[in-house]
N, C-alpha and C positions, 0 to 999 in steps of 0.2 A: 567489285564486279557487279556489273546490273544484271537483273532479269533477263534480259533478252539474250545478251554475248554469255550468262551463265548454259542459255537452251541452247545455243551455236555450239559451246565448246563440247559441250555434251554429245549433239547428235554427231559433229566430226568425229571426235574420240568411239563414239559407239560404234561409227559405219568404218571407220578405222579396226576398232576390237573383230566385227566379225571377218574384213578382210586378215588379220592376222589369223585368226583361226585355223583360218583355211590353209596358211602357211605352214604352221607351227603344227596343226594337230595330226598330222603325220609325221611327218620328218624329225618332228624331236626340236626344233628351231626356227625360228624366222620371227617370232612374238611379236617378241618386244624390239625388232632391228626394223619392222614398220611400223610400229609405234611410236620409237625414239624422239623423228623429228618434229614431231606434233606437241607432246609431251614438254621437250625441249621447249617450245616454243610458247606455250602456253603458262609453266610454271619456272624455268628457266633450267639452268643444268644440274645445280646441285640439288636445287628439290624434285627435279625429274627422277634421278635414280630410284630414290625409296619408293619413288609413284610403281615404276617399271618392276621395284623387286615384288612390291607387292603381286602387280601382274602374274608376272610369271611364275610365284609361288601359285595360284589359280590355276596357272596352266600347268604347271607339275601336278599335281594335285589330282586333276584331269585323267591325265595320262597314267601314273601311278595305281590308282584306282581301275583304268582299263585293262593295264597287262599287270596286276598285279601275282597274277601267277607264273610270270616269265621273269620275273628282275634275279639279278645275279646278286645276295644278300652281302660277300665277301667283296665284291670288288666296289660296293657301294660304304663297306667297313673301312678300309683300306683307303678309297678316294678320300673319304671326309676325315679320318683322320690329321690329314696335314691341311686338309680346304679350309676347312672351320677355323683353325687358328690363324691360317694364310687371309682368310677374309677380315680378319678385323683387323690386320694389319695393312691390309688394302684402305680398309677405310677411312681411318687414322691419316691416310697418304692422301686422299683423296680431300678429307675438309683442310688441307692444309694448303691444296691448289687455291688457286681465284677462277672468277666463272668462265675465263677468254678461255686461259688454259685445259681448262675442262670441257668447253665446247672443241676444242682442236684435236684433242687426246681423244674423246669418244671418234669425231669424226674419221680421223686415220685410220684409228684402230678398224673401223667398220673396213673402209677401202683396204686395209692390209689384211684382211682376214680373208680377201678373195685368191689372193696368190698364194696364201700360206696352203690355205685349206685344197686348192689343185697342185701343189706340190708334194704334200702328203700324202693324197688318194696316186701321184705319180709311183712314190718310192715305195708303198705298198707295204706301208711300216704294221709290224707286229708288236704288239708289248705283253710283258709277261705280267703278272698279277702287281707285285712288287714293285715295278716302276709306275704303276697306277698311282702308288703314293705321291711323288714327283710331279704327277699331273695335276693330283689333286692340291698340290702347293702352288703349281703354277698359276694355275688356274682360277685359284681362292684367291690369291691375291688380286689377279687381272680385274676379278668379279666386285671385289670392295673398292674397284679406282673407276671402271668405267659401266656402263650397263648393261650390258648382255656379250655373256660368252658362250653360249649355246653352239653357235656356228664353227668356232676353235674346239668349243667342247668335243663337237661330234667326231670328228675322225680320228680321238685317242680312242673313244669308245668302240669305234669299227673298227680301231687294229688290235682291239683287244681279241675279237674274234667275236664279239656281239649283233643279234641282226634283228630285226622284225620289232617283235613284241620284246624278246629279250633287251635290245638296246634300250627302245624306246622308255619301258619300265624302270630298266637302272640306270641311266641316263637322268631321268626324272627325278627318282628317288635321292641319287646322290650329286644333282645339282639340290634340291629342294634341302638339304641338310647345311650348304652353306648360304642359301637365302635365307633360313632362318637365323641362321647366324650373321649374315649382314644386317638384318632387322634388327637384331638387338642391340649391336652397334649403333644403328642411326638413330634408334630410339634413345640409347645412353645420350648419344652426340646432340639430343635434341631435332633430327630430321624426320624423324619418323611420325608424326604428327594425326590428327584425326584426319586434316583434309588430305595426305598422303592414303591413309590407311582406306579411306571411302571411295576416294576416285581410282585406287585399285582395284577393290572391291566388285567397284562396279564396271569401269572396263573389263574387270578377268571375267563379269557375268557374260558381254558381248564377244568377249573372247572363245567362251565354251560353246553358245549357243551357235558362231559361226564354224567351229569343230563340229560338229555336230552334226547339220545341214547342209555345208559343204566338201563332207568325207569325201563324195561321190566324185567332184569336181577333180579332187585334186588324184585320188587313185587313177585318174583316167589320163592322164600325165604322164607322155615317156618320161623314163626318170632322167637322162639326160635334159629333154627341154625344161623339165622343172628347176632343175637343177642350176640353170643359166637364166631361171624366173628369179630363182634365190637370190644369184648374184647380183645382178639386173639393181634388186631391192635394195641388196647393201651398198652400192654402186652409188643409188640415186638417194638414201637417208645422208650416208657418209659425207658424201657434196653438199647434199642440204645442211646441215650441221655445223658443218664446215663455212657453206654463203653464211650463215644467221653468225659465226663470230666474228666476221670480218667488222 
């Protein structure tokens, strides 16, 4: 890659990270779901992933550090207990795709995550501690196949009985437990690389500083119309995703 298209991908990704910020540094999600298509498209789909985990380790990280006196420490024991070993079994699954199938599999999964996630908030599910395990099996594994489960994530966490700072906190923490355990997967598998590890790095810096900056914006956001911003997003990556494997 030359000079010039190295400063293009740069300043896109950059003005990309602070609009996710803004997504994500609220809500718990949104990162790396407008991130993906770019990411996708600039390094392709299997080296996209380690790029995005690194991200979002940044934005855990973030977040973690903000409410770290609201995180629930049991339900974050309990999730990562089956996630961690569910994720490197993801990922194992995942170098064993080809790159078509891997751009198809993230794409859906974006577009299907819009009906799951309003059918859940429908049926107004509860879970007790202990099926948090369950989740955090499901969910490790989805995490080492495709890129971001944030959005699935949330609403096991809201029927935990989780809210604000509380969510946001353990939500964090115990996603951040099986990103690090995807990393060390991709590093074993050879994905996890410097140019992976840096172009995280530095997106997750654009990524903090548009949390940051634009709190303001997005608290000002009925939560309904945000909410159909979110969707909107997964809507238009998923298609996007989807056109580039065709």
């Amino acid at each position: 890659m030359n000079f010039p298209d190295l400063i293009i991908q740069v300043l896109v990704l950059g003005v990309l990270g602070l609009g996710a910020g803004v997504l994500g540094g609220v809500i718990g999600f949104g990162t790396t779901i407008m991130l993906m298509p770019a990411l996708v498209y600039f390094y392709g789909p299997i080296q996209a992933i380690p790029v995005i985990a690194m991200v979002a380790t940044v934005a855990n990280l973030s977040r973690i550090f903000l409410w770290w006196r609201w995180i629930n420490w049991r339900v974050c024991v309990v999730y990562s207990l089956t996630g961690v070993p569910a994720v490197m079994m993801g990922v194992n699954t995942l170098v064993s795709l080809n790159d078509k199938a891997v751009e198809t599999t993230l794409g859906l999964f974006l577009i299907g995550l819009i009906p799951i996630r309003r059918w859940m908030q429908k049926k107004n599910l509860h879970l007790t501690l202990w099926q948090m395990c369950f989740v955090g099996a499901g969910i490790g594994y989805l995490t080492g196949i495709v890129a971001t489960t944030g959005a699935i994530n949330t609403p096991f966490f809201l029927a935990y009985g989780l809210t604000k700072g509380g969510f946001l906190g353990t939500e964090a923490l115990s996603t951040l437990s099986i990103l690090i355990a995807k990393g060390v997967a991709f590093h074993q598998l050879g994905f996890l690389n410097v140019l992976a590890i840096s172009q995280g790095l530095l997106i997750g810096f654009f990524v903090i500083v548009g949390s940051i900056f634009s709190k303001k914006i997005v608290l000002a956001l009925p939560e309904k119309k945000f909410l159909l911003v979110m969707e909107l997003v997964m809507l238009t990556s998923g298609l996007s995703i989807l056109w580039m494997s065709i």
